[in-house]
C-alpha positions in Angstrom: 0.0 0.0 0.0 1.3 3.0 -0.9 0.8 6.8 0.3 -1.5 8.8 -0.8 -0.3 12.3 -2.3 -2.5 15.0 -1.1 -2.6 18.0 -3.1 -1.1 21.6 -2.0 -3.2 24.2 -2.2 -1.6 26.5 -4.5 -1.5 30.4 -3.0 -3.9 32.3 -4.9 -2.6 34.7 -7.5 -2.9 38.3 -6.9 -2.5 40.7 -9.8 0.8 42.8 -10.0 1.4 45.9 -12.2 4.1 45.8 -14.5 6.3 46.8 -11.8 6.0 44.0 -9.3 3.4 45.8 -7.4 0.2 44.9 -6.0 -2.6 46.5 -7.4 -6.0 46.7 -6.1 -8.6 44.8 -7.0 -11.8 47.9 -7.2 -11.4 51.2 -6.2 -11.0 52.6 -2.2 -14.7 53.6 -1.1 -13.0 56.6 0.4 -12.4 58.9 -2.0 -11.3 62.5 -0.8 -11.0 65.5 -3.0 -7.0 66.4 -3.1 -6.7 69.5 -0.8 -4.0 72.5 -1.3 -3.5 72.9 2.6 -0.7 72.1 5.0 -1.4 70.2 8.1 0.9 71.1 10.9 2.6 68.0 12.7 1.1 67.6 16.0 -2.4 67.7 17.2 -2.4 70.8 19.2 -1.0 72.5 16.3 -3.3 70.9 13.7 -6.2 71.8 16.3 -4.9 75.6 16.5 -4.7 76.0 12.9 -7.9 74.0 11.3 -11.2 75.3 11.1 -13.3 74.1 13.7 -16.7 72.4 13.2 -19.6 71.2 15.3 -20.9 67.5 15.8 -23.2 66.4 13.4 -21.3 68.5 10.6 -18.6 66.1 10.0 -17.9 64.8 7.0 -15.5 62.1 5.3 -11.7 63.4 5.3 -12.9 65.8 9.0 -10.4 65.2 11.5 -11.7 64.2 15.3 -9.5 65.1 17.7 -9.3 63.7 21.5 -7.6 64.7 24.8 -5.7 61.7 24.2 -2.3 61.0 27.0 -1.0 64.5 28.0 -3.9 66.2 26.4 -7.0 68.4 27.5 -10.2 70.0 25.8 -8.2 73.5 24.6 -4.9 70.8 23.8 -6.0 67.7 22.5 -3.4 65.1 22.5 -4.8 62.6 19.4 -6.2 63.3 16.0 -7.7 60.4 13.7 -9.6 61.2 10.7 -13.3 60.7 10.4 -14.4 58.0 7.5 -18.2 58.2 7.8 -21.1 59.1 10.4 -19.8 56.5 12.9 -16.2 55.1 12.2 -12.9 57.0 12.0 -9.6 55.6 10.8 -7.3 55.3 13.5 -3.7 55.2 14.1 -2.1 55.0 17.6 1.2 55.0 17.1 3.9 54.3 14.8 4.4 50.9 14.6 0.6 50.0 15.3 -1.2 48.5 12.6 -3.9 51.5 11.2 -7.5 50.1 12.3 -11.4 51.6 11.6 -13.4 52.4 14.8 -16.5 54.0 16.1 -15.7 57.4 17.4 -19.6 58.1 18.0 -19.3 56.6 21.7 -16.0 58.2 22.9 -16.2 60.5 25.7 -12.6 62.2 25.1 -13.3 63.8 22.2 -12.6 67.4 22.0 -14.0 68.1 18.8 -13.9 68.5 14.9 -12.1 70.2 12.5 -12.1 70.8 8.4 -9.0 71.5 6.3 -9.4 74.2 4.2 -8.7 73.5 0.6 
C-alpha cells in the first residue's frame, strides 16, 4: 500500500502591475478630494490651525480630535480622521497596525475640524 499524495493548495494569484506591485482589486470607497492645505505635525498645532466644526457636521476626510495622553479640551493630544457618520480611521502609534473604529461613543473627544482646501 502505498501513500496517498495530497494536493497543495496552490497560493492564490494576486495581480501585480508591470512593476512587481500589488494592485487593487476595485477602487477605495473613500475617496477625498486632493486638498491644497498644509497640516501642521502635532495635534495641538493641527487643532490651532484647522477650522473648527460642530458635531453632526462632520464629513469624510474631517479630523476628530481627543484629549488623548497628556492632552486636555483646549490641547487635544490625538487626532484620527473621520471615515463616515460612525467610524474613524485610527492610528495610535507608529508601529501600530492602522484600524477603523466608532468614534460616535467616545467620551474624550474634543472636537472637529475641516482642512481648508
Amino acid at each position: 500500500m502505498g501513500r496517498r499524495r495530497t494536493r497543495r493548495p496552490q497560493p492564490r494569484h494576486r495581480p501585480r502591475s508591470e512593476h512587481g506591485r500589488l494592485r487593487l482589486l476595485r477602487p477605495h470607497p473613500l475617496r477625498l478630494a486632493p486638498s491644497r492645505s498644509r497640516l501642521p505635525r502635532t495635534a495641538a498645532e493641527q487643532w490651532h490651525a484647522l477650522h473648527h466644526i460642530g458635531p453632526g457636521y462632520q464629513a469624510p476626510g474631517d479630523l476628530v480630535s481627543f484629549q488623548g495622553s497628556g492632552g486636555s479640551p483646549n490641547h487635544p493630544g490625538h487626532v484620527d480622521l473621520v471615515l463616515d457618520t460612525n467610524r474613524m480611521i485610527e492610528t495610535l502609534r507608529t508601529g501600530l497596525r492602522v484600524r477603523i473604529s466608532r468614534y460616535t461613543t467616545r467620551q474624550d473627544i474634543t472636537g472637529y475640524a475641516r482642512p481648508r482646501s
